[in-house]
N, C-alpha and C positions, 0 to 999 in steps of 0.2 A: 189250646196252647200253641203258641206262634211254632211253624217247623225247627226255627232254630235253639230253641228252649232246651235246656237240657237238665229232664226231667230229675235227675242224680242231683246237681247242683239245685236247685230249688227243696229237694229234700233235706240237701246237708243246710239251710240255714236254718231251717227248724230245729236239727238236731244239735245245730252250736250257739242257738242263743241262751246265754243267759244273761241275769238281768236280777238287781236285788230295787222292789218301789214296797210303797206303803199304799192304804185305802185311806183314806181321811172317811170323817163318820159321815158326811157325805156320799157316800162312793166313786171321791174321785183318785186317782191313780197319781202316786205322788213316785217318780224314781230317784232312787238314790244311787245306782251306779249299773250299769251297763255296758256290755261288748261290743265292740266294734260291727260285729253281725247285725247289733240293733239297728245301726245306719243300712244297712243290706237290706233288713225286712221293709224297713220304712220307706225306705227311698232314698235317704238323706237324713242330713244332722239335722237337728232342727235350728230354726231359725236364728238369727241372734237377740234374745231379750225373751225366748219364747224356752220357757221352762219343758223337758223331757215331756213328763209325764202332761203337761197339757198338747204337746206335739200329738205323743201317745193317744189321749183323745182326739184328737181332730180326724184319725187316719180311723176310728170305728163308723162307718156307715150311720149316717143320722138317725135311718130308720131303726138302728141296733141301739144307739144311744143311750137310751133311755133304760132298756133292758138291761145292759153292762154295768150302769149302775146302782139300778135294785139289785144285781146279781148281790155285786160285790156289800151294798149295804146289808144286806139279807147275810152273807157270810159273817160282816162283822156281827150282827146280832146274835149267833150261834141259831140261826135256824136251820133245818135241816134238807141240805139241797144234794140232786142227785147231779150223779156225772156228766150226764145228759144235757140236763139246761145249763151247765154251765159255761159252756162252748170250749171247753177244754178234751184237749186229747185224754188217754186213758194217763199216758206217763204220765203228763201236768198235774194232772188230779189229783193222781197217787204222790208226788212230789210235793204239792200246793197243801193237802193233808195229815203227810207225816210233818212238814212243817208247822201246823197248829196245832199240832198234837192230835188227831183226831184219828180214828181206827177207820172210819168209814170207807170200802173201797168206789 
């Protein structure tokens, strides 16, 4: 982390983003509305003509690509995925779950 980084301010963007998208049965990441923090995590707004949620993909690591989106296809089928692979914090999990209705922690 560069000297100047201030480790505080990189933790509160995690703790103020929020963000309402959808999965298409694809697993791709469709958003429907987003904070201002989201331009903070990303970098920037996305471009102009260039839909959120394909911004939102461009910015996961190629190599991860593929995986984000079996995650997420895997979620929509009701399989049963643990916290772990899903590259989610504990809160997210717990948040992303009571949203599906699912007890799972």
């Amino acid at each position: 982390m560069p000297p100047e980084a201030d480790p505080a301010a990189v933790a509160d963007l995690f703790e103020e983003l929020a963000y309402a998208g959808e999965i298409t049965p694809d697993g791709h990441y469709v958003d429907h509305s987003s904070w201002p923090t989201f331009v903070r995590v990303l970098g920037g707004s996305a471009p102009d003509g260039v839909p959120p949620g394909v911004f939102w993909e461009s910015r996961v690591h190629p190599e991860d690509l593929g995986a984000f989106r079996s995650f997420n296809r895997r979620l929509l089928a009701g399989e049963a995925i643990e916290q772990a692979e899903s590259g989610l914090s504990k809160r997210e999990w717990t948040e992303l779950m009571a949203l599906l209705g699912r007890t799972e922690a």
